[in-house]
LOKOLLUM-190025 format. One record per residue: z, y negated, x of N, C-alpha, C in turn; residue number from 1; residue in three letters. Coordinates in Angstrom, 3 decimals, always signed. Layout:
REM residues N
SITE         nZ         nY         nX        caZ        caY        caX         cZ         cY         cX    nr   rest
SITE          Z          Y          X          Z          Y          X          Z          Y          X   NUM    ALA
...
This chain:
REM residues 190
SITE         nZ         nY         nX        caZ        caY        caX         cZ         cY         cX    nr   rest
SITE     -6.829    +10.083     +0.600     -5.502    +10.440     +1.047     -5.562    +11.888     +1.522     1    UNK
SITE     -4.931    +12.196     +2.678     -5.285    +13.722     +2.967     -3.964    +14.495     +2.488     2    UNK
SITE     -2.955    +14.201     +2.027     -1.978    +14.901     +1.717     -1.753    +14.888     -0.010     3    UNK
SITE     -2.930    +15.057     -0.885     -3.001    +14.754     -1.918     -2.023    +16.007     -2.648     4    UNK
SITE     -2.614    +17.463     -2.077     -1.693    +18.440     -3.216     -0.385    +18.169     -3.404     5    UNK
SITE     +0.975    +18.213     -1.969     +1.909    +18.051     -2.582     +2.524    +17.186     -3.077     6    UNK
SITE     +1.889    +15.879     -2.787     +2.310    +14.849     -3.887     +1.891    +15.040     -5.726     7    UNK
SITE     +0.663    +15.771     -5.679     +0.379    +16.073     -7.356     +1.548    +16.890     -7.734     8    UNK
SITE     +2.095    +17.777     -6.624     +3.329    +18.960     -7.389     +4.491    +18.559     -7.891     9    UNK
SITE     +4.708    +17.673     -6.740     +5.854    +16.824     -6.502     +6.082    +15.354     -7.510    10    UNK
SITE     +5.313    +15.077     -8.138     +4.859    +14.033     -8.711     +6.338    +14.329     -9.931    11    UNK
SITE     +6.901    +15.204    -10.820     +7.549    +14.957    -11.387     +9.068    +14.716    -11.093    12    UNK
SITE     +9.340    +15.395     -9.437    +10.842    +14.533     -9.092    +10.599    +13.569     -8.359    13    UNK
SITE     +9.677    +13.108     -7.555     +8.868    +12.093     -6.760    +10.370    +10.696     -6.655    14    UNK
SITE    +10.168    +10.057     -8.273    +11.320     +9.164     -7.896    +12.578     +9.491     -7.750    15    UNK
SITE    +13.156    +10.738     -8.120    +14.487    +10.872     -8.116    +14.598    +11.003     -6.433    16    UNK
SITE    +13.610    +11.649     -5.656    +14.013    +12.051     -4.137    +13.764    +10.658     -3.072    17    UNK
SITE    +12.826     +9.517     -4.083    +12.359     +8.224     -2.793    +13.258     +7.180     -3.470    18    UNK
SITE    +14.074     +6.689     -2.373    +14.821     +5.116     -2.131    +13.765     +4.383     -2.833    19    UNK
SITE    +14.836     +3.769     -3.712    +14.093     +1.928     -4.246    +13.740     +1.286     -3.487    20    UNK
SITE    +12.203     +0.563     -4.113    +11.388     +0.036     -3.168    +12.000     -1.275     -3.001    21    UNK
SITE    +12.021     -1.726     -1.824    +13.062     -3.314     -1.618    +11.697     -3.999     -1.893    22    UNK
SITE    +12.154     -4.954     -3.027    +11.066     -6.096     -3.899    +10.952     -7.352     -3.031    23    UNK
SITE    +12.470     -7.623     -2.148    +12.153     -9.100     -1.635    +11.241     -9.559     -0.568    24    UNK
SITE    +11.177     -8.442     +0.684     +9.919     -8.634     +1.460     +8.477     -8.615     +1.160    25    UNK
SITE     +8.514     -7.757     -0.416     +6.896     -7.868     -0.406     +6.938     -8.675     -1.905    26    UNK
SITE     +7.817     -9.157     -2.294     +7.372    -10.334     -2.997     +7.371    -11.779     -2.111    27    UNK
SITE     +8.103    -11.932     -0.917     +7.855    -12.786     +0.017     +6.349    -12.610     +0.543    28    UNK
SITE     +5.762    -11.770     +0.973     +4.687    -11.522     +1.044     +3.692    -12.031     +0.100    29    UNK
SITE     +3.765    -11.398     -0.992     +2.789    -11.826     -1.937     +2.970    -13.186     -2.038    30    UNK
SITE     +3.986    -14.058     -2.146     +3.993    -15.694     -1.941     +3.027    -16.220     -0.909    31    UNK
SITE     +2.594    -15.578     +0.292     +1.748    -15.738     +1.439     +0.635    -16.469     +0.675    32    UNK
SITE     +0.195    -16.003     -0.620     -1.635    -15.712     -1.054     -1.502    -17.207     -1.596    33    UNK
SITE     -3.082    -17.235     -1.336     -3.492    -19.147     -1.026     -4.223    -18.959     -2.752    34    UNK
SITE     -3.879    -18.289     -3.856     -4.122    -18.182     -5.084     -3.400    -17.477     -6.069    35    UNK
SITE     -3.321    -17.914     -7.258     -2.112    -17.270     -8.174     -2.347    -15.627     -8.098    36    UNK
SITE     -1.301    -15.023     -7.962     -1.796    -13.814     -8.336     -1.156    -13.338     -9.660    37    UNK
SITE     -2.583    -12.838    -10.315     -2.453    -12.547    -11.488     -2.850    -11.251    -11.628    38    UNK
SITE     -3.864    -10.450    -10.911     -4.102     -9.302    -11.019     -3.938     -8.791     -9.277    39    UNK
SITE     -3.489     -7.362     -9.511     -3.273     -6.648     -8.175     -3.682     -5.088     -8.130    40    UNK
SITE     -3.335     -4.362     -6.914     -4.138     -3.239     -7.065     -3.069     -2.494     -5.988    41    UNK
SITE     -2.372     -1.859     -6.550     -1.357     -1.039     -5.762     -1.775     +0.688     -5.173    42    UNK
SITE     -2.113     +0.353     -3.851     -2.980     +1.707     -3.636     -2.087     +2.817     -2.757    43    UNK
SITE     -2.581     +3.959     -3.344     -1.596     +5.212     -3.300     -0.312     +4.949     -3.656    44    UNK
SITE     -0.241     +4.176     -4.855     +0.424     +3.833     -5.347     +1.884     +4.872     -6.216    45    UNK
SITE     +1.263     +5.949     -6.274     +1.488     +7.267     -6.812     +2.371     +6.602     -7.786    46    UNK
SITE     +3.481     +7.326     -8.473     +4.516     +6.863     -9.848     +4.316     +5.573    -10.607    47    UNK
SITE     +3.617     +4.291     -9.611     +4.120     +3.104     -9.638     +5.261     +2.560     -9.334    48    UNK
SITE     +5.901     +2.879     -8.119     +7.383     +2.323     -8.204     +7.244     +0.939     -7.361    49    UNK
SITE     +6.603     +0.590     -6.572     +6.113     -1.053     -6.344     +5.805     -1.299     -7.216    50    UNK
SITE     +4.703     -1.382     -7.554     +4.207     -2.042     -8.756     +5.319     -2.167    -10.009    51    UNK
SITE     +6.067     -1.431    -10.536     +6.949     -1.315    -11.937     +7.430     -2.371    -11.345    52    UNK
SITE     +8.115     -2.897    -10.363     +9.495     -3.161    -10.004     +8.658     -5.214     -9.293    53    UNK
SITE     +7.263     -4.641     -9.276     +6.865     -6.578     -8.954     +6.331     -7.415    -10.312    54    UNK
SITE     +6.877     -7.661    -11.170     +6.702     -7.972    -12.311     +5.868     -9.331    -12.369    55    UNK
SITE     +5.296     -9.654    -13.142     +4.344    -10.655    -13.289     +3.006    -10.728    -12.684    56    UNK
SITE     +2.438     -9.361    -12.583     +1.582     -9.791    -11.769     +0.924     -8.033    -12.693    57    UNK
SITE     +0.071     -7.949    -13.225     -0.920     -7.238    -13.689     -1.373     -6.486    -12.393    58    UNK
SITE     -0.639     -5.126    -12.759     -1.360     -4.143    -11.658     -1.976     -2.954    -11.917    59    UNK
SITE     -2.689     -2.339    -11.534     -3.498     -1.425    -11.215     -3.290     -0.341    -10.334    60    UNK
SITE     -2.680     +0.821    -10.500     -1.934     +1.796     -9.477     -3.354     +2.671     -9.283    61    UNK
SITE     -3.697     +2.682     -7.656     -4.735     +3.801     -7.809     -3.767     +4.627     -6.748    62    UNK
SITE     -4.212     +6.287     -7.279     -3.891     +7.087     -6.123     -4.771     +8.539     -6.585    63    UNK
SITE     -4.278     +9.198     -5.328     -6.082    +10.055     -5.370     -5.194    +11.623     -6.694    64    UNK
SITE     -3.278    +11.437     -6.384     -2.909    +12.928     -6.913     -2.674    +12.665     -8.539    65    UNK
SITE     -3.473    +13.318     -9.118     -3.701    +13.139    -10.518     -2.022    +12.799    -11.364    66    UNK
SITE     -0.760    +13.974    -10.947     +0.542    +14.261    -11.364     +1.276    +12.801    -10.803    67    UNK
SITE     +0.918    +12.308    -10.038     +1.329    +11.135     -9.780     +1.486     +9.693    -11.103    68    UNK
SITE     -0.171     +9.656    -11.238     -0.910     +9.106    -12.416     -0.399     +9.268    -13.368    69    UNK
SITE     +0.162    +10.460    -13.518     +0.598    +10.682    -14.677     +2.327    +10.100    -15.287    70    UNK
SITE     +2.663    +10.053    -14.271     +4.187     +9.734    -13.952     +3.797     +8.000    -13.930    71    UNK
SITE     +3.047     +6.957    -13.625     +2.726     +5.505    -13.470     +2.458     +5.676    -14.669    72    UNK
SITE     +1.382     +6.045    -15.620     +1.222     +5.919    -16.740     +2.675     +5.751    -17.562    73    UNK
SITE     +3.494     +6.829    -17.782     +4.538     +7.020    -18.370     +5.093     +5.856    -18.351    74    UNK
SITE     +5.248     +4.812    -17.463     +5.939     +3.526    -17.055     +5.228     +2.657    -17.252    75    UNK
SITE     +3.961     +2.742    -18.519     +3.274     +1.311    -18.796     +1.722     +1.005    -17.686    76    UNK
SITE     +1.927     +1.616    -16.773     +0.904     +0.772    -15.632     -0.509     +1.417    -16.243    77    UNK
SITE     -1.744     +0.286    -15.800     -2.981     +1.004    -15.829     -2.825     +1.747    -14.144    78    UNK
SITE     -3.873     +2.886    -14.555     -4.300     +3.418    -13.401     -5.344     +3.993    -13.290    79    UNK
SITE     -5.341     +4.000    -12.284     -7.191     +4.464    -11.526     -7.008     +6.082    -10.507    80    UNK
SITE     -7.581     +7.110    -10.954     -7.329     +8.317     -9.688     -8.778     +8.040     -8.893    81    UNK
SITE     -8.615     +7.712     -7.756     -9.209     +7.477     -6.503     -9.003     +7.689     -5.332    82    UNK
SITE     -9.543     +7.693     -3.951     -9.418     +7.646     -3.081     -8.955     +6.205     -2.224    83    UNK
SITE     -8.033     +5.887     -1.280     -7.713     +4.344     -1.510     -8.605     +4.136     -0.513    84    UNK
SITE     -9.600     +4.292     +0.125    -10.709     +3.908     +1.081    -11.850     +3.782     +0.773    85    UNK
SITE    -11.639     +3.892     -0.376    -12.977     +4.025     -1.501    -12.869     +3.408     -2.798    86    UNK
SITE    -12.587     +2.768     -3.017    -12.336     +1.734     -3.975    -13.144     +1.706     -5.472    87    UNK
SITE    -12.722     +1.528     -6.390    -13.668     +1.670     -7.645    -13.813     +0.282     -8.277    88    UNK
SITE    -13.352     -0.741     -7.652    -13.296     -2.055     -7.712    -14.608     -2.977     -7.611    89    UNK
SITE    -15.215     -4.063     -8.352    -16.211     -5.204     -7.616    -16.066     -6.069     -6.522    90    UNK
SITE    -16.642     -6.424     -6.045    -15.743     -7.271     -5.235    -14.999     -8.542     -5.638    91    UNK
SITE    -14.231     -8.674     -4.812    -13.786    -10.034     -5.363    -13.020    -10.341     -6.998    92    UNK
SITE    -12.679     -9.077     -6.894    -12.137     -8.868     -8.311    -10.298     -8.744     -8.464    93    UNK
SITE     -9.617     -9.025     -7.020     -8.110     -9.039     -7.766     -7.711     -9.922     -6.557    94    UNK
SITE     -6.229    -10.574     -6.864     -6.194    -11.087     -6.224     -4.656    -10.737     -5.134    95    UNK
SITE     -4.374     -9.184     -4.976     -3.194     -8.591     -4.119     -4.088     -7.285     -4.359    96    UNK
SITE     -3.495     -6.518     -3.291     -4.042     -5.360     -2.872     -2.658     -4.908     -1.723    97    UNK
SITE     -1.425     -3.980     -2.441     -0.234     -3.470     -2.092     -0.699     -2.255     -1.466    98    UNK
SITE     +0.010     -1.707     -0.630     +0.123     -0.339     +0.030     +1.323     +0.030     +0.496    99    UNK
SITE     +2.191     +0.728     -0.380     +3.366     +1.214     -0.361     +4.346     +1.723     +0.489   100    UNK
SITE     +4.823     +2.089     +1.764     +5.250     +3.433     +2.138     +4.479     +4.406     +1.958   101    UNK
SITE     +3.177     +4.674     +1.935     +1.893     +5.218     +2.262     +0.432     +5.356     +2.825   102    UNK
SITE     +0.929     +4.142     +3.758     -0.250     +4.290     +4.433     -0.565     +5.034     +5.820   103    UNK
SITE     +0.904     +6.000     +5.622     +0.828     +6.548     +6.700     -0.208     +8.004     +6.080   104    UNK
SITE     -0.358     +8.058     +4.924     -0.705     +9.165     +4.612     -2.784     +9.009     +4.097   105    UNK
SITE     -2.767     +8.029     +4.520     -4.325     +8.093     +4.527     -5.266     +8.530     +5.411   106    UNK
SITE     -5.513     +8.814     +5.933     -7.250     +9.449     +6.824     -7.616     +7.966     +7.152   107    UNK
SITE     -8.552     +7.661     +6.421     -9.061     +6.576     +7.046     -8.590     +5.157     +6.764   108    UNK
SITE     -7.448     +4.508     +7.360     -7.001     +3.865     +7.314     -7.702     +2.300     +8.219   109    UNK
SITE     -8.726     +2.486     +8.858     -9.525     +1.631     +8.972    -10.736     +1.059     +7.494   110    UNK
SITE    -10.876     +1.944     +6.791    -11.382     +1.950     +5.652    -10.967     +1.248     +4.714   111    UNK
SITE     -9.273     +1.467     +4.509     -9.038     +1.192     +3.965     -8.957     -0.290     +3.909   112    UNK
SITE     -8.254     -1.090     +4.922     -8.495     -1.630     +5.307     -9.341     -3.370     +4.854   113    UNK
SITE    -11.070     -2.446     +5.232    -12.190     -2.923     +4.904    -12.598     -3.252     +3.268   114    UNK
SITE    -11.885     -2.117     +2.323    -11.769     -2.064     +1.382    -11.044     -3.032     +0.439   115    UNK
SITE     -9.615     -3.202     +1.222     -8.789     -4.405     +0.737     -9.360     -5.475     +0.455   116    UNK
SITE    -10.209     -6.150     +1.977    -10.869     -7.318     +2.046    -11.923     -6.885     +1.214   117    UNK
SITE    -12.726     -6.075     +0.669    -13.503     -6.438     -0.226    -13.708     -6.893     -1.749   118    UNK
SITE    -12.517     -6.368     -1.764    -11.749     -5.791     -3.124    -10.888     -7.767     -3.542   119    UNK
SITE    -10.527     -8.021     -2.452     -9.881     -9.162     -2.540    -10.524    -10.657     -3.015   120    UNK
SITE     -9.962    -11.118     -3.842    -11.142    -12.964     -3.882    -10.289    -13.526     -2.544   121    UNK
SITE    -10.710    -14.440     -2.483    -10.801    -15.848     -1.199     -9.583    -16.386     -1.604   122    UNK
SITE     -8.369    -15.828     -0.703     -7.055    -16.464     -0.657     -6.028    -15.444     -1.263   123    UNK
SITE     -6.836    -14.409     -1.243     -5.937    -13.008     -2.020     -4.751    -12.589     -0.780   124    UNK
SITE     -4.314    -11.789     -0.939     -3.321    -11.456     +0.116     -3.209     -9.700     -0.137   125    UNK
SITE     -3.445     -9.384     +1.119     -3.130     -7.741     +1.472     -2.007     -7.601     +1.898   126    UNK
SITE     -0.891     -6.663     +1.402     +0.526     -6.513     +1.670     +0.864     -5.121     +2.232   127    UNK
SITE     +0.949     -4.475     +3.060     +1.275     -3.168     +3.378     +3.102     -3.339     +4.225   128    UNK
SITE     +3.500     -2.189     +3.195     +5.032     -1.887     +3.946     +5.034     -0.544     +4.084   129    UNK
SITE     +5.150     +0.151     +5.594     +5.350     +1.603     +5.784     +6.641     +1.324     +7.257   130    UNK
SITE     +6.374     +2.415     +7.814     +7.309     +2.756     +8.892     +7.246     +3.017    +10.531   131    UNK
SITE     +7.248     +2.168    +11.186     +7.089     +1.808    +12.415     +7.774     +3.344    +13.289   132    UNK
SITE     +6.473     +3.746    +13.546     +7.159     +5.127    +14.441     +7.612     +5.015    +15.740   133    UNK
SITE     +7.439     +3.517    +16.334     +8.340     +3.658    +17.969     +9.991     +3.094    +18.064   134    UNK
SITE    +10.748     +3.096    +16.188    +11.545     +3.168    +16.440    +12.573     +4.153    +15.973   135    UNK
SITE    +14.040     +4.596    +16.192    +14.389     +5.892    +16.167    +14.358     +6.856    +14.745   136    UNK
SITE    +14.295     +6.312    +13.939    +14.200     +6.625    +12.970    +12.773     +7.254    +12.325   137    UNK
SITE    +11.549     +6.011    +13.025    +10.318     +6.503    +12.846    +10.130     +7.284    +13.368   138    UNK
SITE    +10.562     +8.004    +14.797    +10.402     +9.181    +15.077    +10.476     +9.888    +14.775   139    UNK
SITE    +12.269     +9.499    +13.734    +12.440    +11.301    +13.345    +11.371    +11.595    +12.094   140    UNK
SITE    +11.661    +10.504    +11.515    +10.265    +10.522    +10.366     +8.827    +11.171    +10.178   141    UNK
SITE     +8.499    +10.528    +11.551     +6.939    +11.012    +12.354     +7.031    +12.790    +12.203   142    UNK
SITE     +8.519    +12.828    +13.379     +8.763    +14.437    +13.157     +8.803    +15.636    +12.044   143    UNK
SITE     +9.633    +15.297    +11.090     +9.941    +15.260     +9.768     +8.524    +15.763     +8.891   144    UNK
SITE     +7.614    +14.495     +8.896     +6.555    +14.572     +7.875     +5.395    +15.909     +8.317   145    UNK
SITE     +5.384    +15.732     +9.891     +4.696    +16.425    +10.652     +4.902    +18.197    +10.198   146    UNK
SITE     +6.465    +18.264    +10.272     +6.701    +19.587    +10.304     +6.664    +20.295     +8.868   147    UNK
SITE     +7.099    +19.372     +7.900     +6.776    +20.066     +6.582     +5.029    +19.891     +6.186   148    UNK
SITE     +4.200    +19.804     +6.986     +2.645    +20.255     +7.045     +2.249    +18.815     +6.647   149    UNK
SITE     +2.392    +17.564     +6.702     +1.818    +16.413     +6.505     +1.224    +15.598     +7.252   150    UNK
SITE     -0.299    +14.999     +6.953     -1.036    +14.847     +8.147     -0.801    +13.802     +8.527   151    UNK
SITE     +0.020    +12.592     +8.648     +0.536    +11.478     +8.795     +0.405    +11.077    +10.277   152    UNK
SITE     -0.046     +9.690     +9.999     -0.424     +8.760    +10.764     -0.441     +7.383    +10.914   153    UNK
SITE     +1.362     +7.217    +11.685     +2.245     +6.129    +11.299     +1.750     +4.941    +12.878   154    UNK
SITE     +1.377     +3.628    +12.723     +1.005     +2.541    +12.679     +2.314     +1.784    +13.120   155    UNK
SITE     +2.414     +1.128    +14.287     +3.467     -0.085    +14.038     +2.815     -1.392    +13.759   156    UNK
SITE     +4.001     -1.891    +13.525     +3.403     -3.607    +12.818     +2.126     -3.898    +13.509   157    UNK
SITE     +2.942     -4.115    +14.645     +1.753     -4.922    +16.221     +0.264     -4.213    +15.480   158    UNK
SITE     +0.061     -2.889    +15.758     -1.412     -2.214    +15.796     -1.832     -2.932    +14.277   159    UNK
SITE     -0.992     -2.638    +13.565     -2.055     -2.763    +12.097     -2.184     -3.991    +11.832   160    UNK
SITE     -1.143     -4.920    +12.228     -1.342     -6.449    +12.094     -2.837     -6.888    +12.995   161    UNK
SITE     -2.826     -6.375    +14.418     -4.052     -6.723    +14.570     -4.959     -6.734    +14.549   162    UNK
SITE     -5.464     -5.060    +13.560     -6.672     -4.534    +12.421     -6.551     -5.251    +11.561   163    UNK
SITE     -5.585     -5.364    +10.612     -6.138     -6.036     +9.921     -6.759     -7.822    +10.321   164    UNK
SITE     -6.053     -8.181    +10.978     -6.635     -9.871    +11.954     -8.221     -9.259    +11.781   165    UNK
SITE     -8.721     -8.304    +12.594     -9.807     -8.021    +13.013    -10.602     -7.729    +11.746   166    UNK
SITE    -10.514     -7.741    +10.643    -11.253     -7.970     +9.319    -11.096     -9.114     +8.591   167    UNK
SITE    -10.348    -10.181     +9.295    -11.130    -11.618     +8.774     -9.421    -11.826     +8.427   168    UNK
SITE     -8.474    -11.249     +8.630     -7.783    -11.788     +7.556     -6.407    -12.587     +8.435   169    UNK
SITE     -5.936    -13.113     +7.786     -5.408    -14.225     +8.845     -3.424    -13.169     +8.533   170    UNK
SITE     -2.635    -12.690     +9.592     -1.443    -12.216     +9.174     -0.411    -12.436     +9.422   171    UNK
SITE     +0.342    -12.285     +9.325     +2.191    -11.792     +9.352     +2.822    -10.691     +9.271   172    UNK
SITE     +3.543    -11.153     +9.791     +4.385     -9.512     +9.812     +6.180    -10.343     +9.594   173    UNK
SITE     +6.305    -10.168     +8.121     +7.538    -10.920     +7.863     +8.571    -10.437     +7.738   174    UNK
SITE     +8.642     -9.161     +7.914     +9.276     -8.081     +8.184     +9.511     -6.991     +9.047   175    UNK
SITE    +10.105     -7.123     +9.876     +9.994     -5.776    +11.100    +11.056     -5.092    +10.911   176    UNK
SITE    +10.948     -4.133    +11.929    +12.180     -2.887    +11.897    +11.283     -1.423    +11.606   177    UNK
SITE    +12.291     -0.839    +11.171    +11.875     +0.423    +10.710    +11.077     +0.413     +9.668   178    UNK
SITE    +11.548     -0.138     +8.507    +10.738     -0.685     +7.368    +10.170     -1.598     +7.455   179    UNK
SITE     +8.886     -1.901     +7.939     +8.339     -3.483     +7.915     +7.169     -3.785     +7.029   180    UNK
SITE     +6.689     -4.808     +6.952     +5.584     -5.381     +6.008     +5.155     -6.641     +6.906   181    UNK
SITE     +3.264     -6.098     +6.801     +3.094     -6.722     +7.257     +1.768     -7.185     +6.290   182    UNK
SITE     +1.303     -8.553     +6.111     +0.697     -9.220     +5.445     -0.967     -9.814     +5.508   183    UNK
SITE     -1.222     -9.596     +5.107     -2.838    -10.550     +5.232     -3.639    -11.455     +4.587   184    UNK
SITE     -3.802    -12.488     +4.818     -4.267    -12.861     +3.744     -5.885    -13.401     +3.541   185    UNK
SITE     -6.901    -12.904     +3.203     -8.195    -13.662     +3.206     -8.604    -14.889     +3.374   186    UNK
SITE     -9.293    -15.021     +3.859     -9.769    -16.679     +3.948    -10.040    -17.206     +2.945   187    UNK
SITE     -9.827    -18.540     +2.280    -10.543    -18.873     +0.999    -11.836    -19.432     +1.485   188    UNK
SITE    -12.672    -19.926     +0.472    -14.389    -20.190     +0.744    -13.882    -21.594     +0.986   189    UNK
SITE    -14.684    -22.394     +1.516    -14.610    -23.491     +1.813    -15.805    -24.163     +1.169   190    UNK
């Protein structure tokens, strides 16, 4: 994640300043996956506020700002401090792999990506919800993140839906707008 410090600073008003995460598109999402999901891996996950709020499903918050971690802990979750392009995972070891309203804030977001699908078993489902910058809002957003020094690098559906296609994974995008989510899901083995 390249904007790791001020999220570690920020980590103790973090939820009072970010909107509740809307549960129904990316639990529609997670319905996508061609296998129960029982374990998941919510990356840059920071506080846990996806994860707290998708219940039944054993998650794993990684994010790289330690003060973050610390704040997910407080709320029950395991967690992992990592890089989310870099995974500390086996393969084939969970079966969701979330990305919050943060994937605008990763570097290598092709990585990441690659990582999901590795990280994923056969019929897992990759879920990412962030913010479509060609519409008015994402602009000002784009603007916004830019000017208070954040290295952000916002994605519309279309582009990332068809990266991720381009790593095997079959998608959707069941959600558009400003806020959208868009979905992936691995192939199972045959």
């Amino acid at each position: 994640m390249s904007d790791i410090r001020p999220f570690h600073r920020f980590a103790r008003w973090y939820d009072l300043a970010m909107p509740t995460v809307d549960e129904t598109p990316l639990r529609e999402a997670l319905g996508l996956a061609e296998r129960p999901v029982r374990h998941g891996v919510d990356l840059a996950g920071g506080t846990g506020r996806a994860a707290s709020g998708l219940q039944h499903v054993e998650w794993t918050v990684v994010d790289a700002a330690r003060g973050m971690l610390t704040r997910a802990r407080q709320r029950g979750l395991d967690t992992v401090q990592a890089d989310a392009a870099r995974l500390p995972f086996r393969a084939e070891s969970v079966d969701a792999v979330v990305i919050v309203d943060a994937l605008h804030h990763v570097a290598d977001q092709d990585e990441l990506v690659r990582e999901a699908s590795r990280v994923l078993r056969p019929g897992g489902v990759f879920v990412v919800a962030d913010f479509d910058p060609d519409t008015v809002r994402g602009r000002v957003l784009t603007a916004a993140e830019h000017l208070i020094g954040f290295e952000s690098t916002f994605r519309t559906p279309t582009s990332l839906a068809a990266d991720v296609r381009r790593a095997g994974f079959s998608t959707l995008i069941p959600e558009g707008g400003f806020a959208y989510v868009v979905a992936g899901v691995k192939p199972s083995e045959r």
